[in-house]
N, C-alpha and C positions, 0 to 999 in steps of 0.2 A: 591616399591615392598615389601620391609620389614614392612610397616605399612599393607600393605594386610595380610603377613604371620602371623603377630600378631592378627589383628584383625580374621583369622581364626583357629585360635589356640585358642582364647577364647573364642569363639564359641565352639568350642569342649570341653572345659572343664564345658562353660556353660550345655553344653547338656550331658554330663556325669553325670553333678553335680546332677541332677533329676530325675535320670535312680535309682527307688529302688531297692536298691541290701542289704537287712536286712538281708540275709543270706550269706554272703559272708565268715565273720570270721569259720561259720562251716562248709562250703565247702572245705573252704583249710583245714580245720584240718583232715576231712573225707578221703580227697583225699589221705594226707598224711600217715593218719591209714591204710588205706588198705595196702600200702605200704612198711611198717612195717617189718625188717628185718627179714629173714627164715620164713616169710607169704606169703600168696597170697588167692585167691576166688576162694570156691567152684562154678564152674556152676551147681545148680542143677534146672534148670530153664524151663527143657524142656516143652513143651508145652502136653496135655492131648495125643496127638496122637502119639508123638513122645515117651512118655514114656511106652506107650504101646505098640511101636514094642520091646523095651528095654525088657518087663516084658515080652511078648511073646518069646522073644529068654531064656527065662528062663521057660516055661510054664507053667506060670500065667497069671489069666484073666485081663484085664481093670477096673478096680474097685475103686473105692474110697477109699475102706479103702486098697487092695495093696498099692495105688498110697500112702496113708497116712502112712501105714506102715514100706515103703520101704523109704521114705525121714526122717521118723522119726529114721528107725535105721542110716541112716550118721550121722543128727545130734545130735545125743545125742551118737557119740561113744566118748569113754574116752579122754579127752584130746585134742577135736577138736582145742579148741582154740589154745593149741602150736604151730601150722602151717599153720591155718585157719584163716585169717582177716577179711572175709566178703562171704557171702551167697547169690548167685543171685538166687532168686524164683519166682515161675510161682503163678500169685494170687491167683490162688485156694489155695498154700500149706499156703500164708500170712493170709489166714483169717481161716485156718484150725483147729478142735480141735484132738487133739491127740484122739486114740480108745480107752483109757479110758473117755473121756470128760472132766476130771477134769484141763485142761491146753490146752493153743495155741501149735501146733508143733512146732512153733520158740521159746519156753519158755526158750526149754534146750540152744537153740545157744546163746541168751540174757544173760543166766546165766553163759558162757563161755566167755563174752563181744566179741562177733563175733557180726558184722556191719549187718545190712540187706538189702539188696539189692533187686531191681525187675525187673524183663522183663517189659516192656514197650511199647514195639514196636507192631504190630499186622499182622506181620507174611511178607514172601516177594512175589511179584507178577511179571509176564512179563512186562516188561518196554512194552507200545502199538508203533507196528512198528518200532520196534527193532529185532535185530537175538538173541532173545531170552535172552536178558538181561533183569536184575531183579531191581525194586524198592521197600521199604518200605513203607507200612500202617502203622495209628496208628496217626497222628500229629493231626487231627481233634479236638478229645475231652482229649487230651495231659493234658491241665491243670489240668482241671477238675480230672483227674486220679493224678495224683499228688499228692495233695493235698489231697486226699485219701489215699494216700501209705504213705505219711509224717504222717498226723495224726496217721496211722497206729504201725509205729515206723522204716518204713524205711528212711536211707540216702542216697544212692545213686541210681541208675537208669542203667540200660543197654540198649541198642539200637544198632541191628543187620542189616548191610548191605552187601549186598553178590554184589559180580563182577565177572566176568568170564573172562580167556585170552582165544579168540580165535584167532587161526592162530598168534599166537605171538601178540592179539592187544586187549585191553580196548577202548570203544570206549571213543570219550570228552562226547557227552553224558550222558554215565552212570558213569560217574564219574563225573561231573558236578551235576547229580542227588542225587548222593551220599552224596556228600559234602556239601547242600545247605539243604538235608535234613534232615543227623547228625546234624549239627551246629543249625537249628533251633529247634531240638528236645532236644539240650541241652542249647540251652537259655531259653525255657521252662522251663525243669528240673530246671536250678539254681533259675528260678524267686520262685520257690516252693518249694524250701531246699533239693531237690536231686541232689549229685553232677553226673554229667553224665559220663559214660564210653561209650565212642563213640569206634563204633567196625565197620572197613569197611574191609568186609574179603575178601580176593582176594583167589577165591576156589582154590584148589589142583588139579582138573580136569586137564588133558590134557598132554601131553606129554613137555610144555614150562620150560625151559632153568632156574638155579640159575639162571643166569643174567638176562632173560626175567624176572622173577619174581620181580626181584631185582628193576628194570628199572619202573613197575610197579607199585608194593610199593612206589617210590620213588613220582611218578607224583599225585598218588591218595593224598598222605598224602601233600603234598605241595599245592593242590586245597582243602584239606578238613580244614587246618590251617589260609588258607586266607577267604576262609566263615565263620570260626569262628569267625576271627577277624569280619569281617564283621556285625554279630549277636550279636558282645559285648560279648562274651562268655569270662566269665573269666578262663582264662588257670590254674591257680593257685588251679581252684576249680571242675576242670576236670579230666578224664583219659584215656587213650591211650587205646582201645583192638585191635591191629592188628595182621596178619598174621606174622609167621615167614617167612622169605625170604628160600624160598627151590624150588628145581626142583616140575615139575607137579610130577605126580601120575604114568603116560604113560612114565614116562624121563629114559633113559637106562643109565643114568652118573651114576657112583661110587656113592655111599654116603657118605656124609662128614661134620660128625658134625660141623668139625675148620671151614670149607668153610661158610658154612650154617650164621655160628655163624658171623661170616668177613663179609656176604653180607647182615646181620641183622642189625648190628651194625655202618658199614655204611648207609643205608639206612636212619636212625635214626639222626645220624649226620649230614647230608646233607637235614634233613627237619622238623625234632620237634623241637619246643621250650622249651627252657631248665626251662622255668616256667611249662609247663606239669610234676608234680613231681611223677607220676606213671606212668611204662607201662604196663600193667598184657597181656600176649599174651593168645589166643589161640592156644588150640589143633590141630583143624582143621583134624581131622583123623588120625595124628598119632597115632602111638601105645601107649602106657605107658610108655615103656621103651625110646622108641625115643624122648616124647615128654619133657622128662626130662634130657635126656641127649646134648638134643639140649638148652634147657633152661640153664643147668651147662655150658655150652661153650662160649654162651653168655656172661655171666658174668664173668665168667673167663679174656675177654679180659677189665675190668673195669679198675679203676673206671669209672662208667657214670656220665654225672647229673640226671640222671633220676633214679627211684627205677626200675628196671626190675626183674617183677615176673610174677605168673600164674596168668589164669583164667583158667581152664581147668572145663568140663565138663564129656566126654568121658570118659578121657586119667587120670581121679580121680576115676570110677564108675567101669569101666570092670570088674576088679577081685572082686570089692567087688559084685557086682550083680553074676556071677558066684559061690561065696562063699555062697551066699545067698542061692538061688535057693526057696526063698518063704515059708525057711523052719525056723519055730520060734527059734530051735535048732540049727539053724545055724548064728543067730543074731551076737551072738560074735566071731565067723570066721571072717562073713562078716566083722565087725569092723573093726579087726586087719588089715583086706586086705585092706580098707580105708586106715586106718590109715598107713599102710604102705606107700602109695604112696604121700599121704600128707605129710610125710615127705620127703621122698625122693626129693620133690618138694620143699619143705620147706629148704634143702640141696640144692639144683640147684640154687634157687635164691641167694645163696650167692657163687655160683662157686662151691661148695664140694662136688658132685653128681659125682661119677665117676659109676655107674650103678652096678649092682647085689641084689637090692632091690625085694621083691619078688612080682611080674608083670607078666605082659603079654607083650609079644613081638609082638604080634597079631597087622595086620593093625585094623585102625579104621572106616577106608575112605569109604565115601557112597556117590556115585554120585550125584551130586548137592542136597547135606545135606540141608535140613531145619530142621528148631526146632516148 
């Protein structure tokens, strides 16, 4: 029996040994940059449709150069880089030229040494005979776009799955779905030197329980770890986007950041691997204010082994789009209101976020959100 165990143990090193992984040493380093103490990633990733209801709540049109104007005042507001590690962008804004022509819109984040990051994924659909559960497009020509975005001068990659608790329940299905098709879209990513952020969001929808939530969390992320291994996915050269663990949306419990923060943090302990060395959460509809003082609580209960920080898309944009309002005079408001909550979040990531940053308390949540 022990000459079987060996002889398959060298087998498996054999077949490791040939597995090219030429980008491995800058995966882990990427991983680990984003990670980067009082950092975390801007999402400003949304997709053509999705930023137009954004500009519409501000009334302004759909436009390219809005769409170009408006991502160009975030990044290039003063100082992005202090609490900005990395930029997830929608491809249109990667191959963009600023409205003078004379520069890329990513020229100013490069010149902040902020990471560049890209959606990847191509949008979510009803899972077929299912109650309404959602699967991911996009793995098809996966490569091929890759290696696109790499030459381009991006690192890393995000990839967006959405779940839904109904009646208290995920089904194994869509979590099965979930896990088989993060993990193969970040074995992709690594073979082509983007490290992946696998993000499997368990929505806010419905009136379910911290502990439903929690419970959750807990089963999806332990089915999406062991397809990983499955896929060879190096951990080392990956990263974590999940939900925080919180009541639904419809939930009449108290709110409670410590709570919140206790059924996060367990959740995490009881199923990431400690070679995962970022977790950047989601917003997922919170406010601005909530979603950083839920981040501050978090870490509060450290040390982790992991770096927990943001991804925030929303819960970064609100006040500075409201400051905005489309108006070129009010470019450097907007900034400041950026740049405001960038730090603030820049402060949470390391526990120091006790709240009165200047925000919006405003929910964020939009019923089964797409980007």
């Amino acid at each position: 029996q022990s000459s079987n165990i060996r002889k398959h143990l060298a087998e498996v090193i054999i077949t490791m040994s040939i597995i090219e992984r030429k980008y491995d040493s800058e995966l882990r380093q990427t991983a680990k940059a984003i990670g980067a103490a009082g950092k975390g990633i801007l999402a400003a990733d949304e997709s053509t449709g999705t930023i137009g209801k954004r500009l519409a709540n501000i009334n302004q049109e759909n436009t390219l150069e809005n769409r170009c104007a408006y991502r160009s005042l975030l990044f290039q507001s003063p100082g992005i880089g202090e609490s900005i590690s990395g930029v997830i962008l929608f491809e249109e804004t990667l191959f963009q030229k600023s409205l003078d022509g004379n520069s890329a819109v990513v020229d100013a984040l490069r010149s902040e040494g902020v990471i560049l990051g890209i959606k990847v994924d191509k949008g979510a659909r009803v899972l077929p005979l299912s109650n309404g559960e959602m699967f991911t497009q996009g793995l098809t020509d996966l490569d091929i776009r890759c290696k696109q975005y790499y030459d381009a001068g991006c690192r890393f990659a995000k990839w967006r799955a959405v779940l839904k608790i109904q009646n208290g329940q995920i089904s194994e299905r869509s979590i099965q779905e979930t896990a088989y098709t993060l993990a193969r879209y970040a074995a992709t990513c690594q073979a082509n030197g983007l490290a992946p952020i696998v993000e499997p969001e368990i929505l806010m929808d419905g009136n379910h329980s911290l502990e439903v939530c929690q419970y959750w969390t807990e089963k999806t992320l332990v089915a999406l770890y062991k397809e990983m291994s499955n896929q060879n996915v190096l951990l080392e050269g990956s990263l974590l986007k999940p939900n925080m663990c919180i009541p639904g949306t419809d939930n009449k419990d108290k709110k409670s950041f410590d709570k919140n923060a206790l059924a996060t943090v367990t959740a995490l302990r009881r199923t990431l691997p400690v070679a995962v060395p970022t977790v950047c959460f989601l917003s997922g509809g919170q406010s601005e204010e909530e979603a950083s003082l839920n981040l501050s609580a978090i870490n509060k209960l450290g040390p982790h082994p992991w770096q927990l920080t943001f991804s925030y898309g929303r819960a970064l944009q609100k006040s500075c789009l409201d400051a905005w309002q489309g108006k070129k005079e009010n470019v450097k408001n907007a900034q400041n209101a950026f740049m405001a909550r960038a730090t603030a979040n820049g402060e949470a990531q390391l526990g120091k976020y006790s709240g009165g940053a200047a925000g919006s308390k405003d929910s964020l949540f939009q019923k089964g959100y797409v980007y």
